[in-house]
Each structure stands twice: as C-alpha cells, then as structure tokens.
matplotlib code that plots the C-alpha trace (Angstrom):
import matplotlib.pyplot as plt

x = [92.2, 93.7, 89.7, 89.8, 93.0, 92.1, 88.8, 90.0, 92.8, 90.1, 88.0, 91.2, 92.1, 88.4, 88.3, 91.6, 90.5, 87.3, 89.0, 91.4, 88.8, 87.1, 89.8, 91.2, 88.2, 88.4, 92.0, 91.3, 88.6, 91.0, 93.7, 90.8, 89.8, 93.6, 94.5, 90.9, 91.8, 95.5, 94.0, 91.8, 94.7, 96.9, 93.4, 93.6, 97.1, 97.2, 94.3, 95.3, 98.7, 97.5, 94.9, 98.2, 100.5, 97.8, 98.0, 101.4, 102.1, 98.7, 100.6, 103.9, 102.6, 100.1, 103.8, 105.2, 102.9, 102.3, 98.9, 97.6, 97.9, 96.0, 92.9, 93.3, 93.2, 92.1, 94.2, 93.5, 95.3, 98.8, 100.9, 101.7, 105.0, 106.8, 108.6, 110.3, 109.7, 107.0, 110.1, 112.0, 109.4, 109.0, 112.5, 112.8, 109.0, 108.4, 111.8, 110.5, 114.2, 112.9, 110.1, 112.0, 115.1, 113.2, 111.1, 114.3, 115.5, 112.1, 112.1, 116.1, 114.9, 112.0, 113.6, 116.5, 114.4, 111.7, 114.4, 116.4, 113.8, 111.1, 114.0, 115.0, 111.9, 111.2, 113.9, 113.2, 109.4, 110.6, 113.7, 113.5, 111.8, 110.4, 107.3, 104.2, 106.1, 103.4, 100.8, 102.5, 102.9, 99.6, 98.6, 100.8, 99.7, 96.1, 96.7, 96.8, 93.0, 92.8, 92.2, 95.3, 92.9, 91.7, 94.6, 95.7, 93.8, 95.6, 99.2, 98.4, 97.4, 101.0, 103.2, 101.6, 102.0, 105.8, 106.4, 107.2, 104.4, 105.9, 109.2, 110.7, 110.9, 107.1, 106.6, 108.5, 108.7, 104.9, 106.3, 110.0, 109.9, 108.9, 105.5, 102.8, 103.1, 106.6, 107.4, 104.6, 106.4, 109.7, 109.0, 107.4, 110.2, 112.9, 110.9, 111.4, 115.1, 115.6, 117.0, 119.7, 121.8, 121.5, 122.8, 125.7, 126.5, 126.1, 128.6, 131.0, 130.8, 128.2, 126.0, 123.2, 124.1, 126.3, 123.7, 121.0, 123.9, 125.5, 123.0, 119.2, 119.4, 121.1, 118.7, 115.8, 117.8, 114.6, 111.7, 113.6, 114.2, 110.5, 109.8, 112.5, 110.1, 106.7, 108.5, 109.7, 106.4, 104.7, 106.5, 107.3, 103.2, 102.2, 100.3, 98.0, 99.9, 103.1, 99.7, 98.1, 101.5, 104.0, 101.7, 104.6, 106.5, 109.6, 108.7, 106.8, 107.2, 106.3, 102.8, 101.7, 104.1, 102.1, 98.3, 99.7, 100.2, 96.6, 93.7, 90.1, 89.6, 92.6, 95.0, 98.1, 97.6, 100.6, 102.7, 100.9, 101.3, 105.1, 105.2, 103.5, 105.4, 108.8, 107.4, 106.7, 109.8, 111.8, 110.1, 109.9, 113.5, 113.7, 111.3, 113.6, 116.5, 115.1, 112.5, 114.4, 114.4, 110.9, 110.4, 112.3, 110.5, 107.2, 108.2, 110.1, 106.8, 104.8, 107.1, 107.0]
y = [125.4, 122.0, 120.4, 121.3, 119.9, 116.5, 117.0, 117.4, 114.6, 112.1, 112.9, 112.7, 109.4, 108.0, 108.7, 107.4, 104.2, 103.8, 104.3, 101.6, 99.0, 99.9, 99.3, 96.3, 94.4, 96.0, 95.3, 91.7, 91.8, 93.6, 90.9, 87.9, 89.7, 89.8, 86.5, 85.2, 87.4, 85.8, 82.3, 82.6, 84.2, 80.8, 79.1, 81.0, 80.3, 77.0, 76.1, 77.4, 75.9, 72.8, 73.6, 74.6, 71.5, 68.6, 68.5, 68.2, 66.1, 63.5, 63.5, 62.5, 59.7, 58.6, 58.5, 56.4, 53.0, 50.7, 51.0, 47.9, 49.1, 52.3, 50.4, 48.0, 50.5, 53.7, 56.6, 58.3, 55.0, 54.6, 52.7, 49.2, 49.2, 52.3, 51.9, 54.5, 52.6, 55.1, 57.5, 54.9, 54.4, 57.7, 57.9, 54.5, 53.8, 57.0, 58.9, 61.7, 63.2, 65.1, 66.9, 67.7, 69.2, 70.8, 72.6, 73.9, 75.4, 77.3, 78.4, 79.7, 81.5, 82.9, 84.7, 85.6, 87.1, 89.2, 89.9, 92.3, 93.3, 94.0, 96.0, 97.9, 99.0, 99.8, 102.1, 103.8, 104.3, 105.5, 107.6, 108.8, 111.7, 111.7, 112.4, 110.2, 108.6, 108.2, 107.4, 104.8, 102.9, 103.1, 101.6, 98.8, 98.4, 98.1, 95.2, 93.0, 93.5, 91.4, 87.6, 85.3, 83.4, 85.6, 85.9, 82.2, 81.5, 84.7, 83.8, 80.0, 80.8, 83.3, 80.8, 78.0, 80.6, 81.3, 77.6, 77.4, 74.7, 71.9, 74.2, 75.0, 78.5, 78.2, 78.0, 80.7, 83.1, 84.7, 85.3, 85.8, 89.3, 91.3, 91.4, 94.3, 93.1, 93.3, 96.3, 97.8, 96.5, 97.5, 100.8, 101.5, 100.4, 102.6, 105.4, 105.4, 105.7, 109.1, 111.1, 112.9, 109.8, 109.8, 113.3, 112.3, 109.1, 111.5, 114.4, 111.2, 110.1, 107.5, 107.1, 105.6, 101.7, 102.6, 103.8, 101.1, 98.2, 99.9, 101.6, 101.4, 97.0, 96.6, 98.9, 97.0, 93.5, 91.9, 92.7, 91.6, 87.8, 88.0, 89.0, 86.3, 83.6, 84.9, 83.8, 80.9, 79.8, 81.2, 79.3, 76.3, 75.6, 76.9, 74.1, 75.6, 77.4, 74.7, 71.7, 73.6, 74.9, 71.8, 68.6, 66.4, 64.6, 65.7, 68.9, 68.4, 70.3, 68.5, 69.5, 68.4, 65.2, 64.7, 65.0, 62.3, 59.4, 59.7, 59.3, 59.0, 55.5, 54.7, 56.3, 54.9, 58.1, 56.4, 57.3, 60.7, 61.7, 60.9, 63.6, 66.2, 65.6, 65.6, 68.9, 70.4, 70.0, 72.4, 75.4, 74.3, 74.6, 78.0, 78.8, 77.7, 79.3, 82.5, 83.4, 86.1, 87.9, 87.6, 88.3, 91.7, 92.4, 92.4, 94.8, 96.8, 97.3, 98.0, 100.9, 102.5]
z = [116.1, 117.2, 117.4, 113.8, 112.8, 114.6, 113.0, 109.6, 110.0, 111.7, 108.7, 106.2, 107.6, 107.2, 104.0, 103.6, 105.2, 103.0, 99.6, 100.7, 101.7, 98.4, 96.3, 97.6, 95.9, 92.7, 92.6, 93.4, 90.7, 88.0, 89.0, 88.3, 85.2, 84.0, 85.0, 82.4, 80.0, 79.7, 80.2, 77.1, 75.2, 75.3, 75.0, 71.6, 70.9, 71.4, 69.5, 66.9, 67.2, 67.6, 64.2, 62.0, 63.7, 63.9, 59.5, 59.3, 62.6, 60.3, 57.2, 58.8, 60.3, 57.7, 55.8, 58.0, 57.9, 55.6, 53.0, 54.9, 58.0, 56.8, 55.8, 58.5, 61.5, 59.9, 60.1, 63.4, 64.7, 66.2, 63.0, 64.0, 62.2, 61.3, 57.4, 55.6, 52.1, 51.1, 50.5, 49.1, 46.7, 45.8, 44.4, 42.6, 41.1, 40.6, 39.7, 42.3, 42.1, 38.8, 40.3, 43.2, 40.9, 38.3, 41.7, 42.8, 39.7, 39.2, 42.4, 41.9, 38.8, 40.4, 43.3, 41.3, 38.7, 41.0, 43.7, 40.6, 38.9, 41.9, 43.5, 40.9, 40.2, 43.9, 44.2, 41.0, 42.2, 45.8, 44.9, 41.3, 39.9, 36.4, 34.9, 35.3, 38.2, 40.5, 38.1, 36.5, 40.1, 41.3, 37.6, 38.1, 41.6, 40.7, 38.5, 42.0, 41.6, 38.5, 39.3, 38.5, 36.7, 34.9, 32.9, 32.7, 29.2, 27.6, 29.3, 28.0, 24.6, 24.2, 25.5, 22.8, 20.2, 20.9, 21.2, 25.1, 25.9, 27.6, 28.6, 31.3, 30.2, 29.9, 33.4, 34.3, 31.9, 32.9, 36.3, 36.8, 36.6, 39.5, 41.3, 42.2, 45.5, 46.2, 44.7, 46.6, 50.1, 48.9, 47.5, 51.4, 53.0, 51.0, 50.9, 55.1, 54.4, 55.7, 52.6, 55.0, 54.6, 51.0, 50.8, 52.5, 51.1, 47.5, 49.3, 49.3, 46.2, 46.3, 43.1, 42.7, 42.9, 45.6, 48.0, 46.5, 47.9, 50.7, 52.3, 51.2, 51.0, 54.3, 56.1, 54.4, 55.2, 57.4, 54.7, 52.0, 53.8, 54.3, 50.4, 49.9, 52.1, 50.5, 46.7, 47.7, 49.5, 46.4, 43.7, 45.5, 46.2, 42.6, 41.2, 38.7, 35.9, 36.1, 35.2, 32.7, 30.3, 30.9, 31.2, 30.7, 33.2, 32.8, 33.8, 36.5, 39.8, 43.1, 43.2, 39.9, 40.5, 44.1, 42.3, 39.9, 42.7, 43.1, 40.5, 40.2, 41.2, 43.2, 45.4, 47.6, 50.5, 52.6, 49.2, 48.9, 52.6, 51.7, 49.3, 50.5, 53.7, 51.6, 49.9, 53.1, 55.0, 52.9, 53.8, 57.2, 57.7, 56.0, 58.2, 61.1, 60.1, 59.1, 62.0, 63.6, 60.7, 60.3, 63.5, 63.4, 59.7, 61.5, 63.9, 61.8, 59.8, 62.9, 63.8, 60.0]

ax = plt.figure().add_subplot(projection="3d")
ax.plot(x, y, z, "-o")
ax.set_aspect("equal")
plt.show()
C-alpha cells in the first residue's frame, strides 16, 4: 500500500513537474505577445495624435512668420522671425472683430434655442403619454436621413420670401430650434431615469418642471455638456448656409470672413493661418475645460 502511494505521488509530482516546464514558455510567450500588442496600441495612439496635432501645431506656425519668409523657405521650415502682426492685421485691415462678434451671438442663440426646445421635447418624448407619441418621434427622427443639402434651396428660397436675406435672423432662424439628433440622445438618456424616483419626487409634491430641473437635468448633467460641445462645434464651423443667405460683410461669421482673405488668384496664407488659428482656439479651451465631463458622458453612455 505504501509502493502505491510513492507510486502515485512520484507519478503526481512528474506530472506536476511537466506541466510546470510546459507552462513557463507559454507564459513567457503570452507575456511577449502582451507586451506587442500594448506596443502597437501607443503605436496607434500616437499616430494618430500626432495626425490630429501636426494641423493645428502647421497652422500656428505658418501664423507666426512673415509672407516672405513663407515663400522664401517654404513652409515645412523653422520661421526666421517670429511676428504677431498677422493678428494685428486681422483686426485693423480687416475689421476681423465683426465676424468674430456676430460668431458668438449665433452661437449664443443656437445653444440657447436647441438646448430649450431639444429638451423639452425630449422629456415629452421619454416621459409623456399621448397618442401617436411614438410615431411622431421616430418621424422626426428619420428626417436625419434627409441630406442638409437637400433642403438648402427650399430654406433659401423661404427666407428671401419673408425678407430675412442678408439678416441675422436669416442665419439662424432654420436652425435654432431643436435637432433630430439631440433629442434622440436626450430622450435615451431620460428614459434611463428610473421612474421610482419620479414617483417619489410626485408623492412630494413635485410637478412636472420640478422633477425636469431637480432631478431628470442633474442626473443627465455629463451628456448635456457634450450636446452643449457638439452645438457649439456645429455652429461655430457652419460655413455653408451663413455664405449662401447673408453674403454681406457685416454679417459674416468667421468662416465665411476666413474664405474671404483668400481668392482665386491670390492669397496671403500667413494672414489665413492667423484666422483659422484664432477660430480654432476657442473650442480648444472648451475642450480643456470641459473634458472630464466628456470623459464621464462617454462612460455614462457605455454603462446605459
């Protein structure tokens, strides 16, 4: 009975030795594997850092020199002389303070307007029960499949008619109210408000703009920065429908005003890198200051 047990043991411990000494390499091998698969991961990352940076990091520069020193030493060069009077110039030849103003004040009106109406509408679509509820949102959802430009002769042709060409109301009227889009990601989001905390907030006395303000928007805080980004980003790069209805300079937004300092035959690209770098930086520090939220909104969308 003892042979047996050193038998079995001896045997036990053999094959206890052999699965270790065939393991160690295929741990080795997983560890190499890991270690190539993280390698190419930054390899990713970085190029594609360095594909989203390089743009902005050319037109900074390109800013900062002078036009001869463009043409002199190309513009892959170091500049000889850095000068800020391409942003100087911007602001006293060509009065770029209007562009940048009138920008702002379609953007305000913009974010104001599809913020309230895009919420309000959510909330109705998520929460609300009347008839043809459903229906009615999934109609309004599929107009995202229509082409913008489709509809740009038809908007165009209305706002001539009702005397808004060359307005400022003209360029935001079409749009101020809320989008397919939005509503879509908001009326996700509040539907995952668990109802049991409606029911109570109603026990206490909450109505309905009650529980919209003190409950539903501060649970939804993270996608509604990130709605508030995507508007902003939106509105501040629209450059088509702003060029076709208000033409005229004074109601030119920075896009339109930045296609202006350049024209078929000529084109200053020091002065235009100085605009698009002075339309760029704007969003850039919204970005900064709102990336944890951003951040968190991904998440928080993962998780629902």
């Amino acid at each position: 009975m003892s042979i047996d047990t050193r038998t079995d043991a001896t045997d036990a411990t053999g094959a206890t030795d052999a699965w270790k000494v065939e393991t160690v390499p295929a741990k080795r091998l997983r560890k190499k594997n890991s270690l190539w698969s993280i390698l190419l991961t930054y390899a990713i990352l970085v190029a594609g850092a360095l594909i989203t940076v390089l743009p902005l990091l050319f037109s900074i520069i390109t800013s900062l020199r002078t036009e001869r020193d463009l043409l002199l030493n190309g513009s892959l060069s170091v500049p000889q002389e850095i000068t800020f009077d391409n942003y100087v110039r911007l602001f006293t030849d060509h009065d770029f303070l209007v562009p940048l103003v009138v920008t702002l004040q379609v953007v305000l009106v913009m974010v104001v307007g599809q913020f309230v109406s895009s919420i309000l509408a959510a909330y109705a679509f998520a929460r609300l029960e009347f008839p043809g509820r459903d229906v009615l949102f999934w109609a309004y959802i599929a107009t995202m499949m229509i082409p913008a430009i489709v509809t740009m002769i038809p908007l165009f042709t209305m706002m001539s008619q009702w005397g808004l060409r060359n307005t400022f109301a003209g360029i935001v009227v079409p749009f101020m109210l809320g989008s397919p889009y939005a509503i879509f990601l908001l009326r996700q989001n509040f539907k995952s408000v668990p109802q049991d905390i409606l029911d109570a907030a109603e026990l206490d006395g909450a109505g309905f703009w009650r529980q919209l303000w003190s409950i539903v928007l501060p649970m939804n805080r993270p996608i509604l920065v990130t709605l508030l980004l995507i508007t902003v980003v939106s509105q501040w790069n629209n450059f088509l429908w702003p060029s076709i209805i208000a033409p005229r300079k004074e109601w030119n937004v920075l896009t339109v005003a930045t296609a202006s300092l350049q024209s078929q035959y000529s084109a200053n690209w020091t002065l235009v890198m100085a605009a698009t770098t002075l339309s760029i930086l704007p969003l850039l520090i919204l970005f900064i200051i709102f990336n944890k939220q951003i951040v968190r909104s991904i998440g928080i969308t993962g998780l629902k």
